[in-house]
N, C-alpha and C positions, 0 to 999 in steps of 0.2 A: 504494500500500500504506500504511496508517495506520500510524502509532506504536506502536500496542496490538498492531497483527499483525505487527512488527517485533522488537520484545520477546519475544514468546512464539516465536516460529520465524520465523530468518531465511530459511527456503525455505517457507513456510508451509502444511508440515503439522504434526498436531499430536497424533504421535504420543507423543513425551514425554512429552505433557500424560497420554494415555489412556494411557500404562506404566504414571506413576504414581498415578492414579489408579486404575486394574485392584490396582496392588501395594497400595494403602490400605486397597481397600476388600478385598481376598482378604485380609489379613494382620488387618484388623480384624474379620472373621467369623469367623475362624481363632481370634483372642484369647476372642472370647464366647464360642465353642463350647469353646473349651478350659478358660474359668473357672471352671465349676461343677466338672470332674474336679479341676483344681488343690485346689480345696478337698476335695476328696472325700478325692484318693489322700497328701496331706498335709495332714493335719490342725494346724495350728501356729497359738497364737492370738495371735503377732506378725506374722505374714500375711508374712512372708519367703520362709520356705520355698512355699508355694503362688504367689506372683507369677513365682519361677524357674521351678517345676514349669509353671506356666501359660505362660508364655514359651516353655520350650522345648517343650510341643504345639504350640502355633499355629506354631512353624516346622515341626514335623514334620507338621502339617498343613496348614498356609500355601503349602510350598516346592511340592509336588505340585502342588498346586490353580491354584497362579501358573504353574506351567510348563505346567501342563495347557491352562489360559486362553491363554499367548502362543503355542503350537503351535498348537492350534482356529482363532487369528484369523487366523494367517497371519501372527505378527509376530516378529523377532529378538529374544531378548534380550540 
């Protein structure tokens, strides 16, 4: 077993790696899709208020869609 495959998982799968990787990329399409409503449904031209508003969609759309993802794969979270 190499070094590199040691480091990243001592039993070597590499599932961790694809959690969070799955968690990244759901929670980062969650952010885009949520950024244009942030600015829509709060208009504030300190850009405060829309980066919360934005936040908290991408969780109310994120959390779903990631738990949606680890059921489908077959995996625990």
């Amino acid at each position: 077993m190499s070094k590199c495959r040691t480091v990243i998982g001592l039993r070597g799968d590499d599932s961790d790696v694809n959690r969070s990787a799955r968690l990244a990329l759901t929670f980062g399409v969650a952010f885009v899709v949520a950024l244009p409503l942030g600015f829509i449904f709060a208009p504030d031209p300190t850009g405060i208020a829309p980066l919360f508003l934005t936040a908290g969609l991408a969780a109310v759309f994120g959390l779903p869609v990631y738990f949606g993802l680890s059921r489908a794969s077959g995996s625990e979270s």
